[in-house]
C-alpha positions as a LaTeX table, in Angstrom:
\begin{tabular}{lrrr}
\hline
Residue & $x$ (\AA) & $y$ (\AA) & $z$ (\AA) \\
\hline
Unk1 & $-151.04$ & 37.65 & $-26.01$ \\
Unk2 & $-149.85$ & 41.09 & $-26.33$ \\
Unk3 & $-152.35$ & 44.15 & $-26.13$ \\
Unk4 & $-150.43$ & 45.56 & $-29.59$ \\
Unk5 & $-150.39$ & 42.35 & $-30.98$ \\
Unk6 & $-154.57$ & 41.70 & $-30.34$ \\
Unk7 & $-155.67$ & 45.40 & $-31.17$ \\
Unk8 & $-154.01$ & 49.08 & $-31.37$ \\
Unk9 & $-156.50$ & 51.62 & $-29.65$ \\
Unk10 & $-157.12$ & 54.60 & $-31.53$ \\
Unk11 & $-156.99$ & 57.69 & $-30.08$ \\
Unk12 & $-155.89$ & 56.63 & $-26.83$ \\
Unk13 & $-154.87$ & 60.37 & $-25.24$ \\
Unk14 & $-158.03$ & 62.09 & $-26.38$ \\
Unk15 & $-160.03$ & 59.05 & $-24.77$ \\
Unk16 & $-158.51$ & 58.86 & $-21.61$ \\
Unk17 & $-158.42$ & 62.86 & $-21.30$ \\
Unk18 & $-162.04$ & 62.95 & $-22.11$ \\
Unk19 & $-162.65$ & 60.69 & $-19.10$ \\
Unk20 & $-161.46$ & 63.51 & $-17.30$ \\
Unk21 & $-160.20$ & 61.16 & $-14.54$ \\
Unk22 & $-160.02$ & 61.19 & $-10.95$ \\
Unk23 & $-157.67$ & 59.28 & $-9.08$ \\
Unk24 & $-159.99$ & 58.02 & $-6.71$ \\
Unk25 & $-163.49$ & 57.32 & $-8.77$ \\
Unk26 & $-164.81$ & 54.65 & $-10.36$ \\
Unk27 & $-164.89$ & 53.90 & $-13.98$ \\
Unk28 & $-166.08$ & 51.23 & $-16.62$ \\
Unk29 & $-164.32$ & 50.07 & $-19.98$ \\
Unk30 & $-167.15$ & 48.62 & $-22.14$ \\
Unk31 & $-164.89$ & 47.35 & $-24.68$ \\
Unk32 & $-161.92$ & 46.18 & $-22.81$ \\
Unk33 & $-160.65$ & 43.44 & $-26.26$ \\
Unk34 & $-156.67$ & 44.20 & $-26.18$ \\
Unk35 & $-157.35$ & 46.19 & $-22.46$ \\
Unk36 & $-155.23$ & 49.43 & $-24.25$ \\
Unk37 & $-157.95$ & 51.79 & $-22.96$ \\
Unk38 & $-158.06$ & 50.26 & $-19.88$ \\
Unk39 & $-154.06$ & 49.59 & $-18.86$ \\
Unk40 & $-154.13$ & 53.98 & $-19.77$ \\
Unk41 & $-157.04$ & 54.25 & $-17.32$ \\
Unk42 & $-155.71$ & 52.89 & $-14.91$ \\
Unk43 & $-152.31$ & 54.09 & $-14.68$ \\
Unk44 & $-154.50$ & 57.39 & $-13.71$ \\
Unk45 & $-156.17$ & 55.70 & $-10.52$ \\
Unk46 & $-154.85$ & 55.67 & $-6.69$ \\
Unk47 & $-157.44$ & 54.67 & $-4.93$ \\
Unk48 & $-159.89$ & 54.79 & $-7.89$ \\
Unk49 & $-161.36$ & 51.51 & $-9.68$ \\
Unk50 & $-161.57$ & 50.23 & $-12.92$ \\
Unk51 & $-164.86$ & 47.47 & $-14.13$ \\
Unk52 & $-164.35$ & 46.29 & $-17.66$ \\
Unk53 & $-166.32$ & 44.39 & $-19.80$ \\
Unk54 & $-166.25$ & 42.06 & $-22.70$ \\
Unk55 & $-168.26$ & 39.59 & $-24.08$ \\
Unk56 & $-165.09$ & 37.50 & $-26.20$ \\
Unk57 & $-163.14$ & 35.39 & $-24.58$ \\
Unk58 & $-160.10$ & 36.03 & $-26.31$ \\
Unk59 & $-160.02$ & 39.03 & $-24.48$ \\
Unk60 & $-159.29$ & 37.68 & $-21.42$ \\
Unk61 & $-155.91$ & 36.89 & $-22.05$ \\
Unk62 & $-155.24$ & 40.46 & $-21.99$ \\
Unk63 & $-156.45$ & 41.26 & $-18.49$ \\
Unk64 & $-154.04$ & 43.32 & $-16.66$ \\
Unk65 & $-152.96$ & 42.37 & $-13.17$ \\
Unk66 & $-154.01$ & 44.90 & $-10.93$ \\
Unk67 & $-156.08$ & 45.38 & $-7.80$ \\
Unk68 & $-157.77$ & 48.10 & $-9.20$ \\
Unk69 & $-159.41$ & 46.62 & $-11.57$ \\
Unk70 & $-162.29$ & 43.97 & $-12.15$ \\
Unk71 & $-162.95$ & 42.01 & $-15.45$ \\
Unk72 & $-166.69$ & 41.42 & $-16.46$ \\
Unk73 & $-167.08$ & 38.78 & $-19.06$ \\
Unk74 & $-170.50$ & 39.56 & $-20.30$ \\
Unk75 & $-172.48$ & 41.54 & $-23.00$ \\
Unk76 & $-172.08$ & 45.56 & $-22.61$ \\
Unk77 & $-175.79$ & 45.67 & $-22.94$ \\
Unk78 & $-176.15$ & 44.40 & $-19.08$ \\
Unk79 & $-173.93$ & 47.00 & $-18.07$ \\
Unk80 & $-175.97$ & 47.96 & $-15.16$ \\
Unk81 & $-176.96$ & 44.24 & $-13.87$ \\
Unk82 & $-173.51$ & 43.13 & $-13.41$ \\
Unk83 & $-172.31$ & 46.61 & $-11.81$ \\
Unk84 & $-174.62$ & 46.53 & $-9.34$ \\
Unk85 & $-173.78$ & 42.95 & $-8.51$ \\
Unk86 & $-170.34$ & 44.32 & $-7.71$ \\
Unk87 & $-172.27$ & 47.09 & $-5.57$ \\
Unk88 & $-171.72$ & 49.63 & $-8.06$ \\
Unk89 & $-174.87$ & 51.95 & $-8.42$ \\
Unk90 & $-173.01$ & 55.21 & $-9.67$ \\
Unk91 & $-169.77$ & 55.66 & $-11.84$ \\
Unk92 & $-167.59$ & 58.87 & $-12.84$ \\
Unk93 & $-167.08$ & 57.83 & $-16.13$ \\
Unk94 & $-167.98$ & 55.09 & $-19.20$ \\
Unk95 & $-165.56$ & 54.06 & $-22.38$ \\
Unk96 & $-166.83$ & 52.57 & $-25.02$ \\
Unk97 & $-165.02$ & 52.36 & $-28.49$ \\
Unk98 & $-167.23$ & 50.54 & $-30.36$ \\
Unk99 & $-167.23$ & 47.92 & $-33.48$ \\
Unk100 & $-164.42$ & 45.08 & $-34.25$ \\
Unk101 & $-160.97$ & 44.09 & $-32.85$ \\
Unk102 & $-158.46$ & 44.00 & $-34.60$ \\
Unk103 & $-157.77$ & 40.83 & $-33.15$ \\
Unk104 & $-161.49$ & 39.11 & $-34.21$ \\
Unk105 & $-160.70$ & 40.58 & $-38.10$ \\
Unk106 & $-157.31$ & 39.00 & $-37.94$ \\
Unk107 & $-158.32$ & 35.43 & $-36.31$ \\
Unk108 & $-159.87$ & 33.53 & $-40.05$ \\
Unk109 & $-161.86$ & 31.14 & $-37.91$ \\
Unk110 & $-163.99$ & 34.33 & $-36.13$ \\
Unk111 & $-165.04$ & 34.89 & $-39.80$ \\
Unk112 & $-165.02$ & 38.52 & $-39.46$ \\
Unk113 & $-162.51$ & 39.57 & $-42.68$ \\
Unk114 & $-163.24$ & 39.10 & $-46.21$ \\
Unk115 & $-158.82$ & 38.66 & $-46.44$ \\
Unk116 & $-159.34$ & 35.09 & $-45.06$ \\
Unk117 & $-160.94$ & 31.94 & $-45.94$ \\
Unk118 & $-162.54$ & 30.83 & $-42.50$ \\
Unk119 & $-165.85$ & 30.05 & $-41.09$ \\
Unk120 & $-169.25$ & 32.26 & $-41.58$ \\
Unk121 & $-169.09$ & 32.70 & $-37.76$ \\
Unk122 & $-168.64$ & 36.71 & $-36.87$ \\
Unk123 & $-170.19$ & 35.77 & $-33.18$ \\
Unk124 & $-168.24$ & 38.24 & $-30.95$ \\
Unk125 & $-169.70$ & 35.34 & $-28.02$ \\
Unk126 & $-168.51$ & 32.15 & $-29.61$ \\
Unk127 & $-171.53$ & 30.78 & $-27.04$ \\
Unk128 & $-174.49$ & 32.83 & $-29.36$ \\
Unk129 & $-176.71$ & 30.42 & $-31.38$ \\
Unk130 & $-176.95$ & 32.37 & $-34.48$ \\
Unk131 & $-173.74$ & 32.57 & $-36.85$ \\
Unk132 & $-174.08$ & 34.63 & $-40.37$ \\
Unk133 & $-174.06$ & 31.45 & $-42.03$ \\
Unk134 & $-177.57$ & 30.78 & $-39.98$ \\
Unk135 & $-178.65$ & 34.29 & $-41.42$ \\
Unk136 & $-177.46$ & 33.67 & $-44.83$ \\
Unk137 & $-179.15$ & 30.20 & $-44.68$ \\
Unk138 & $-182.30$ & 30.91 & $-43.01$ \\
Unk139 & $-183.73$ & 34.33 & $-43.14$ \\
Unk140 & $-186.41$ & 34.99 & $-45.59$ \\
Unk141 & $-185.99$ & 37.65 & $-48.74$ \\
Unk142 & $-187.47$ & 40.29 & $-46.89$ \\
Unk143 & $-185.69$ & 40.13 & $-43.57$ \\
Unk144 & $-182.04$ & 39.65 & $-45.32$ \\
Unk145 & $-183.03$ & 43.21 & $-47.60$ \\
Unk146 & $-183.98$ & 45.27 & $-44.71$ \\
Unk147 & $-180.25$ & 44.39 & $-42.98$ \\
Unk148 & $-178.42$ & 44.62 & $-45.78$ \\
Unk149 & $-179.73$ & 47.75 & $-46.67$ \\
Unk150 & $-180.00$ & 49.46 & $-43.09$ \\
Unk151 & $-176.86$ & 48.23 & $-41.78$ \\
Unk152 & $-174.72$ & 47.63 & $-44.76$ \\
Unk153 & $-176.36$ & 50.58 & $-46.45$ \\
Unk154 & $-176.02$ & 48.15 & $-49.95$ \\
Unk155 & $-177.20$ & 49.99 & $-52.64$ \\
Unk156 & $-178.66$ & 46.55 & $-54.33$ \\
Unk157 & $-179.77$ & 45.43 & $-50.81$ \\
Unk158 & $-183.00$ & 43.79 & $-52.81$ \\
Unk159 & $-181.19$ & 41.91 & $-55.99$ \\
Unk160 & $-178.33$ & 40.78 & $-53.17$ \\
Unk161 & $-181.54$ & 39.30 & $-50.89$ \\
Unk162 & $-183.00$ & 37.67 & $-53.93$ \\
Unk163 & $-179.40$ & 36.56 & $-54.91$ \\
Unk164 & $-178.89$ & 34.90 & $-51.89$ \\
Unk165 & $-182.35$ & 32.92 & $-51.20$ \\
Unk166 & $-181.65$ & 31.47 & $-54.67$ \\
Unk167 & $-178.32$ & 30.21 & $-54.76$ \\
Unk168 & $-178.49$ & 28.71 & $-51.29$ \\
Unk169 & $-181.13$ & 26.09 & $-52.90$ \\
Unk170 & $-178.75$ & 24.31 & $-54.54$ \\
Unk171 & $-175.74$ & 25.10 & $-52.05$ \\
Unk172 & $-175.37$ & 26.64 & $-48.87$ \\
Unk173 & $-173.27$ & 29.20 & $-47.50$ \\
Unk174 & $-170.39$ & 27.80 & $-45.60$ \\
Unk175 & $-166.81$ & 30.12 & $-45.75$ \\
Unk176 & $-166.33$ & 33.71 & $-46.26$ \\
Unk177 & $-163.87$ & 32.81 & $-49.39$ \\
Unk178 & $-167.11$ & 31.10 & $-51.21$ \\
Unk179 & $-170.02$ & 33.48 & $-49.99$ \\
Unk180 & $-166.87$ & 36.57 & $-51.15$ \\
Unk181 & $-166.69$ & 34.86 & $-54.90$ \\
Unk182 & $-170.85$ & 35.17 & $-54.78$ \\
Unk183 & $-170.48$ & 38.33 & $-54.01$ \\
Unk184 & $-168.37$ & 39.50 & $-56.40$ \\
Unk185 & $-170.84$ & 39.47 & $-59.42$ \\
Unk186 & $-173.44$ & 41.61 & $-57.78$ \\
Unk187 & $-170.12$ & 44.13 & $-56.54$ \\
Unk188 & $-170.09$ & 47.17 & $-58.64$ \\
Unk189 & $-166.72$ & 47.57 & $-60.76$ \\
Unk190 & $-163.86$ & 48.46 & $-58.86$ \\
Unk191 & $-165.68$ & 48.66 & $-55.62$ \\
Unk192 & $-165.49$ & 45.02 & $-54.99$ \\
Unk193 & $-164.01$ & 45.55 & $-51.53$ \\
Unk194 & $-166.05$ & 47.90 & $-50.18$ \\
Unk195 & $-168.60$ & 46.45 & $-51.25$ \\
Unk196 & $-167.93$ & 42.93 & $-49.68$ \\
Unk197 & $-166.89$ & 45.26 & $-46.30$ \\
Unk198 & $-170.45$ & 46.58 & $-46.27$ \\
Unk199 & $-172.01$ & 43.07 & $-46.55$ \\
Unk200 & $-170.17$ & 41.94 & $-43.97$ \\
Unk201 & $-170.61$ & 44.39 & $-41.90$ \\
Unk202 & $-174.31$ & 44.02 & $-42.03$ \\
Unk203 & $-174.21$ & 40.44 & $-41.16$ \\
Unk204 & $-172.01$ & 41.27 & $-38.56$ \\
Unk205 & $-174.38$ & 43.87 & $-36.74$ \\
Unk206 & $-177.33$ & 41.37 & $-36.98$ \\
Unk207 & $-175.15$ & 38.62 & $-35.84$ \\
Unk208 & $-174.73$ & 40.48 & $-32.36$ \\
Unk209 & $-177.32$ & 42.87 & $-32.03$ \\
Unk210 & $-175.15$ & 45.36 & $-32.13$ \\
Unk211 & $-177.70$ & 47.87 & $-32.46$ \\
Unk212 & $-179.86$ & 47.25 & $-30.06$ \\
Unk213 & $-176.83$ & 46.53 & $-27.33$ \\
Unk214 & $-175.22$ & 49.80 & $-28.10$ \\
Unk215 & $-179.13$ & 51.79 & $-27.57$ \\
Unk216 & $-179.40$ & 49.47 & $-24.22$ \\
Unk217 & $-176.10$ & 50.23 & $-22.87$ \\
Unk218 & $-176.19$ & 54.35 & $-23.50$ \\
Unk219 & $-179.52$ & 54.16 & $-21.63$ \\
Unk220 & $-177.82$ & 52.54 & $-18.98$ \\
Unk221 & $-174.59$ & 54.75 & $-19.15$ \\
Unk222 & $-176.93$ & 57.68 & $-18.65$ \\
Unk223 & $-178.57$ & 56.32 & $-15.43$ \\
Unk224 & $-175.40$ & 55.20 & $-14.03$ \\
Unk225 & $-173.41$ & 58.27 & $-14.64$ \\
Unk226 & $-172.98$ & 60.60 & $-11.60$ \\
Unk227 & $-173.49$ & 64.08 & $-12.09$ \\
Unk228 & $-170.49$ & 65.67 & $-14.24$ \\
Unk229 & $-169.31$ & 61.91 & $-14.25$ \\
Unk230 & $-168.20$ & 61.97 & $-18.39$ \\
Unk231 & $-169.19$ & 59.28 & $-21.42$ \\
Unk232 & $-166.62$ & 58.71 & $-23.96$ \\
Unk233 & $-167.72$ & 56.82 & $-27.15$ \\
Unk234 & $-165.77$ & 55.82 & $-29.93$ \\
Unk235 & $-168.11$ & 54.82 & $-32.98$ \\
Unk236 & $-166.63$ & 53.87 & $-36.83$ \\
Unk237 & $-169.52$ & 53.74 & $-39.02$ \\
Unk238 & $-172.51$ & 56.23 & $-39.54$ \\
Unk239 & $-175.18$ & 54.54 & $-37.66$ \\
Unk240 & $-173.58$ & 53.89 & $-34.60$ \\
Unk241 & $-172.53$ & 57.66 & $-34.45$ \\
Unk242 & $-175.83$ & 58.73 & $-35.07$ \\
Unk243 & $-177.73$ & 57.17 & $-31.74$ \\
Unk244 & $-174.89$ & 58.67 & $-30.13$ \\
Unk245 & $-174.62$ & 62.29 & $-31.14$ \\
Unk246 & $-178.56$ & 62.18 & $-31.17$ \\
Unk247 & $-178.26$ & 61.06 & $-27.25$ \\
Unk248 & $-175.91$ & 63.19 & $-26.19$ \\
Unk249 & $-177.28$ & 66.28 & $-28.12$ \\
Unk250 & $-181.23$ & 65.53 & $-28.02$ \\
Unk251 & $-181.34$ & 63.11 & $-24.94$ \\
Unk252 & $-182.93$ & 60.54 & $-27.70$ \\
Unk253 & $-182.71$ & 58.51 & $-30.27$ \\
Unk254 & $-184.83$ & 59.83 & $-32.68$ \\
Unk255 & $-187.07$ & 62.48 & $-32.83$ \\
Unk256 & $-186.10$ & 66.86 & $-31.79$ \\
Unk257 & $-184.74$ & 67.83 & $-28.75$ \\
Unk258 & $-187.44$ & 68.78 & $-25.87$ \\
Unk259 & $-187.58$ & 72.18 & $-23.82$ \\
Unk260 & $-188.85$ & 73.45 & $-20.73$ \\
Unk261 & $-191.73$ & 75.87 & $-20.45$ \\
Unk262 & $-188.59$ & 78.57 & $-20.53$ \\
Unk263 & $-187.13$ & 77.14 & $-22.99$ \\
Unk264 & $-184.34$ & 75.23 & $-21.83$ \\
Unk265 & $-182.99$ & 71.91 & $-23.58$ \\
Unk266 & $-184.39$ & 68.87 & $-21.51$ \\
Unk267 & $-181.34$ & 66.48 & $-21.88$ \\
Unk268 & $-179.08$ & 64.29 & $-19.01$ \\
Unk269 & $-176.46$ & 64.95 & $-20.64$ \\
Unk270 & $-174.39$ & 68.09 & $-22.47$ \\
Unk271 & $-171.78$ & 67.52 & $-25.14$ \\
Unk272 & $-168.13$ & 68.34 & $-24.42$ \\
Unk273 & $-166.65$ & 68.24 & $-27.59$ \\
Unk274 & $-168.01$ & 70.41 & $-30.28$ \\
Unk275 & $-168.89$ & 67.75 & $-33.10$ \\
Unk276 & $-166.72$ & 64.77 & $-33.22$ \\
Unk277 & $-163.25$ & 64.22 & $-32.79$ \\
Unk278 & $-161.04$ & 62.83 & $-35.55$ \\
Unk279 & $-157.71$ & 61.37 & $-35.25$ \\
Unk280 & $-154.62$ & 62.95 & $-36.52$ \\
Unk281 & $-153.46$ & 62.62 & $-40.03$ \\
Unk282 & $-150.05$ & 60.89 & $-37.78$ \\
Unk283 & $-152.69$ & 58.00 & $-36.16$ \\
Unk284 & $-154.60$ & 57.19 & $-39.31$ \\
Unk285 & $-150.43$ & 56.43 & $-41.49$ \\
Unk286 & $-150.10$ & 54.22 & $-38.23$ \\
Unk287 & $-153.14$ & 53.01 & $-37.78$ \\
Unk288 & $-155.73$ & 53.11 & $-40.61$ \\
Unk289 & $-158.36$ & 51.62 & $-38.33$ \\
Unk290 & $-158.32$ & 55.21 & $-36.81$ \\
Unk291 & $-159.48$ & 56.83 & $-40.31$ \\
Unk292 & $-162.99$ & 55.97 & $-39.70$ \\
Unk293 & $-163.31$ & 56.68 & $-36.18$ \\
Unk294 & $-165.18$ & 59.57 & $-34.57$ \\
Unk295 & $-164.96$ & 60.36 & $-30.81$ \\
Unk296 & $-167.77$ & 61.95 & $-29.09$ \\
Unk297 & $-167.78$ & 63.26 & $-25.48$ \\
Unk298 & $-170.42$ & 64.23 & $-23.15$ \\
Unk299 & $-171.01$ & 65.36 & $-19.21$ \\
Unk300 & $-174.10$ & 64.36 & $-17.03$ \\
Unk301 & $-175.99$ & 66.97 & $-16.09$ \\
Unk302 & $-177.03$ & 67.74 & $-12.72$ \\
Unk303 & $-180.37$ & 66.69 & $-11.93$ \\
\hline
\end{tabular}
């Protein structure tokens, strides 16, 4: 399975030249999928070495062959656990470009596109327990508003959750085709497809955590990082950028940035790029995955 066939990385240069990269240190892929990121990475290294992770197994098909580098099949989120059982305790640099494949949106039985008629999988680990049809058939009104309408941002997040818990009493959810022709009377006209994108893309975040992961695994970036060692994230929707421009301009999540006594900006790390970097107008005709995307790039700072 070809890397361009599985996924096409978006803005490959600008990630690997945010890495700032030396040939000899030691650096982690997050999100290895199609290994694009990675293969550019590592044509960088001489003596250097390359850990990447990924919870799909689909992905390993794509692992390059290179003594260099080191394939982790687990969950970003235990970024830290797995390193160090490879004696890592300190890296120069972390990639992560967050969300989908294009690979898992183009496979129907993943369950991840609203263009196919599969499954309601969207499990990222085909070992999880908990599908979106198990959401969609189990949670109660108030937990299936509060994720449609956080991570889905649906503007009728509450009719959709009442929707839902009603018409699964006299049938239950099964295929993306038949939950996609339920949808389509609470879509607003014309914006049937974004709508159903925004759905989906809520289940898909509860599905796999990806919240919580993605706050576990910056945490863990930042310890790991050495100082000036660089963190590269890739993010395509608004609230996945927002935890990280928030850590890597306020040091949190939430909440203002701290100072010293002399008023100095208590943070581990300090932003290299001034706001977040978009792909070229060139990239997005290409590859409209890219459109969405917003790279931001930070430094550890010395303790």
């Amino acid at each position: 399975m070809t890397e361009s066939i599985y996924h096409i990385p978006v803005m490959l240069a600008k990630c690997t030249e945010g890495l700032s990269i030396d040939p000899n240190g030691i650096y982690v892929d997050v999100t290895f999928g199609g290994g694009g990121h990675s293969r550019e990475i590592l044509k960088h290294l001489d003596k250097g070495h390359l850990y990447a992770f990924d919870q799909d197994v689909d992905a390993e098909a794509n692992i390059p062959a290179s003594d260099n580098f080191t394939f982790i099949a687990a969950n970003f989120r235990d970024l830290k656990r797995y390193l160090r059982l490879h004696g890592v305790k300190k890296v120069d640099g972390i990639l992560a470009d967050l969300g989908i494949s294009s690979h898992q949106i183009d496979e129907p039985s993943r369950g991840f596109s609203t263009r196919f008629s599969g499954d309601l999988d969207m499990r990222m680990n085909q070992s999880d327990e908990v599908s979106a049809k198990e959401i969609l058939n189990t949670y109660d009104e108030g937990r299936l508003h509060k994720i449609l309408g956080m991570y889905g941002e649906v503007k009728n997040a509450k009719t959709l959750a009442q929707a839902i818990v009603s018409e699964r009493t006299s049938q239950q959810f099964e295929t993306t085709e038949g939950f996609t022709s339920f949808l389509k009377r609470y879509a607003p006209r014309g914006k049937d497809f974004k709508y159903y994108a925004q759905v989906f893309q809520a289940l898909r975040i509860e599905v796999n955590d990806e919240m919580g992961a993605l706050e576990e695994m910056l945490l863990e970036a930042v310890e790991l990082l050495k100082p000036e060692g660089r963190l590269v994230v890739m993010s395509y929707h608004s609230l996945e950028d927002r935890l990280v421009k928030n850590l890597m301009i306020k040091g949190k999540f939430q909440g203002e940035v701290e100072k010293d006594f002399y008023g100095n900006l208590i943070r581990p790390l300090e932003p290299i790029s001034k706001g977040a970097v978009v792909a070229d107008a060139e990239e997005i005709a290409s590859n409209p995955r890219a459109r969405s995307a917003k790279l931001r790039i930070a430094k550890k700072i010395e303790a």
